[in-house]
N, C-alpha and C positions, 0 to 999 in steps of 0.2 A: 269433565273437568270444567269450574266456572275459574274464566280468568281472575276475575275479583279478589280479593284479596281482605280480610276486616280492616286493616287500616289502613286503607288506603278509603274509609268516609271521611266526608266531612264535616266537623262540626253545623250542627243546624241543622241537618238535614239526615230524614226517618234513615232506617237502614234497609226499609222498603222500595221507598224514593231512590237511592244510590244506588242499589242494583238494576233496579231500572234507567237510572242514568248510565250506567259504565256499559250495560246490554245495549241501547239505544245508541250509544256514542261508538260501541263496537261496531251496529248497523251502518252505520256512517262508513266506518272504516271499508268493512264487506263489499259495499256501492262501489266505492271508488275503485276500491284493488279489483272488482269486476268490470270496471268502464261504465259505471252507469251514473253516474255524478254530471251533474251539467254546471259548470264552475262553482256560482254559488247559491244556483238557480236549484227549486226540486225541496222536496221536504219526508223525513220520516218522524211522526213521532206517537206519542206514547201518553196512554191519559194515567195519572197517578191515581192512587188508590184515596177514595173520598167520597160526597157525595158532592164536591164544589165539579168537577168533569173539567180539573186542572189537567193541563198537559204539556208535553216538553217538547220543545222544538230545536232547529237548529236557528244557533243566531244567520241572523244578516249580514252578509259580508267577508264571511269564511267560509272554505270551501272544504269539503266533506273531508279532507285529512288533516282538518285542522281541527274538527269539532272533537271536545272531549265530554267526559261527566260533567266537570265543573261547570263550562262555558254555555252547558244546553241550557237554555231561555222558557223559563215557566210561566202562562200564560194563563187567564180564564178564558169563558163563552165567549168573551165580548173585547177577546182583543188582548185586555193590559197586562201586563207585567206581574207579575205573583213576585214580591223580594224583589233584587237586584239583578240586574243584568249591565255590562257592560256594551251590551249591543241592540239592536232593535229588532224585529221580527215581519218577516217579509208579508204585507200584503193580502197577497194574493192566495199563500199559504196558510194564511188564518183564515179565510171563508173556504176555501175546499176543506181542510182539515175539521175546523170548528162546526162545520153543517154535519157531519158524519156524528165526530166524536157527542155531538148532542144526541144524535138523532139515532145511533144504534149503540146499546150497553154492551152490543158482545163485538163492538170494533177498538177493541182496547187499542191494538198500534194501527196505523194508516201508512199505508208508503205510498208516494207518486214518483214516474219516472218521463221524463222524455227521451227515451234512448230512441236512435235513428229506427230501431226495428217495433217500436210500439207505435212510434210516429206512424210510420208507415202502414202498418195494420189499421190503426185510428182513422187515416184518410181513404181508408177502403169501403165500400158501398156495405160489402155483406160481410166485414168484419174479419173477426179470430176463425178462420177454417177450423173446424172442428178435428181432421180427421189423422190428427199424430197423436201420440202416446199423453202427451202432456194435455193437450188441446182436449183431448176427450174427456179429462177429468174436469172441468170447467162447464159442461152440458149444464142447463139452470142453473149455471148459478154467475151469468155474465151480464151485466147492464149497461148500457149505453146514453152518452150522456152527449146532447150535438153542441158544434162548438156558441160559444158566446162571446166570442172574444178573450180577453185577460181576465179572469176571475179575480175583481174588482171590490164587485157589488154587491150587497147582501142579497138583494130579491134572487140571484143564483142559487142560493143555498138551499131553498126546497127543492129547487128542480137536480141540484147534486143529489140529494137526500132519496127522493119518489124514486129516481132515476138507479141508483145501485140497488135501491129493494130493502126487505125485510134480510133474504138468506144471501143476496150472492156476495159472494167472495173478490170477483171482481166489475172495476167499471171503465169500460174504455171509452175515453173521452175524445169525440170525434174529432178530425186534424188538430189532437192536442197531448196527446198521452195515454199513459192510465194510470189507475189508481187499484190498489189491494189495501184488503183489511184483514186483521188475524184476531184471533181469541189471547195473541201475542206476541212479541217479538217475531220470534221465531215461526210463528208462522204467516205472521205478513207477510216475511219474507220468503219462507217456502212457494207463499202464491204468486209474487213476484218473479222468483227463480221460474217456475212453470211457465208462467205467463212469456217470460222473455226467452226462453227454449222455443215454445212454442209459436214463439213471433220470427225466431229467427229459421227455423226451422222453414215457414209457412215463407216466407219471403227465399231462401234459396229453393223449395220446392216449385217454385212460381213462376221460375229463371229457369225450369227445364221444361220440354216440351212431352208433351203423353198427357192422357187425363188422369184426374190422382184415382188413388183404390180406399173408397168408402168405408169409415168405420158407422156398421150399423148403429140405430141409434138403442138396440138392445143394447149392445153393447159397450156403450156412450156412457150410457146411466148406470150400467155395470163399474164401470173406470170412475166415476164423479163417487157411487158412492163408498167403492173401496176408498178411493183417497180419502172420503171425508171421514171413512171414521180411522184414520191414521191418528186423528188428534192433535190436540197442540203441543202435547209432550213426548209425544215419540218422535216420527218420521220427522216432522219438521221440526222439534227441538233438535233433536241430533245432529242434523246436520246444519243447524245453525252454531253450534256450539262448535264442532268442527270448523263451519268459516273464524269464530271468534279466537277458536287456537291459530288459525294464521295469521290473521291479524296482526294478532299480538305478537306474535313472531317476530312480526316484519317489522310493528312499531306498537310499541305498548303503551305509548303517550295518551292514547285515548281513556286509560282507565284513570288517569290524573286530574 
């Protein structure tokens, strides 16, 4: 079931672009009703279909249950505004997002999060523990990016770029976050959901005493590439489509 609805586009805008807005402004939703929103801080977005590597953000100033289709902020490479926006676009958000969305064709959507449990894995010497369920499916394909401060700067943007790779899926950005990328919505967010099981997981495993029981690394590559060929239309559509039914349950504002 897509929540979407035909009229509910809007004038001016493809009907390509609109379902990509009202999926994208669902993601929003998804974050928040999960606790992963950091007020108005954190960015998900989504490069529109073209050969300009336009893409939608969330505006500046609102906070993740407040973003809808309409209100998401279209942007180029370089920063400005595509059309009208009522708001501005964070910063910091345009060079993490902007280095990627140039620099790999199959990172259609990018999610970043600070949630206390990515923080936390971020500020650790030897990372994402490989050896739970979720964790194992991530073997090659995790990058590491150390901190720089506020991502400010453009000269950061190759070292975002080198740093996530050609394949991997995700990049954990030391005492800073991380970041995933999908072939789409839905599966950005698939790797983000993995990733933050997996951080939380690795973090109460950490607070018990015993050594942990190793997933071999036969077996590692086994898990990375079943999941990988799950796709961006199965496993992780589905269950994104699912989050987007509750959503809109709770509050269907966002597809306005």
């Amino acid at each position: 079931m897509n929540v979407q609805t035909p009229a509910a586009q809007k004038p001016g805008i493809s009907a390509e672009e609109w379902r990509l807005r009202v999926d994208l402004a669902g993601c929003y939703r998804i974050f928040d009703h999960l606790g992963w929103s950091e007020t108005i801080m954190n960015h998900i977005t989504v490069r529109v279909p073209g050969p300009e590597h336009h893409f939608l953000i969330n505006p500046y100033g609102l906070t993740y249950d407040e973003v809808t289709a309409s209100n998401l902020v279209k942007i180029d490479l370089q920063g400005k505004i595509v059309g009208h926006s009522d708001w501005p676009v964070n910063p910091a958000g345009f060079v993490i997002h902007s280095a990627v969305h140039a620099g790999r064709e199959d990172a259609i959507c990018i999610a970043h999060t600070h949630t206390t449990e990515a923080q936390a894995v971020s500020m650790k010497a030897n990372g994402l523990n490989l050896n739970s369920i979720y964790a194992s499916q991530f073997v090659g394909r995790i990058g590491y990016h150390d901190f720089e401060g506020l991502s400010l700067y453009e000269g950061e943007k190759e070292r975002i770029l080198a740093n996530l790779g050609a394949k991997n899926t995700v990049l954990i950005m030391r005492n800073h976050g991380v970041l995933t990328v999908g072939r789409s919505i839905g599966e950005a967010f698939w790797n983000m959901w993995r990733f933050q099981r997996a951080a939380e997981v690795q973090i109460t495993a950490e607070a018990m005493t015993g050594p942990d029981n190793i997933v071999s690394e036969e077996v590692r590559k086994r898990c990375q590439k079943d999941a990988d060929n799950f796709g961006p239309n199965s496993v992780s559509e589905n269950i994104f489509r699912a989050m987007l039914r509750k959503v809109h349950r709770i509050d269907p504002s966002f597809e306005s």
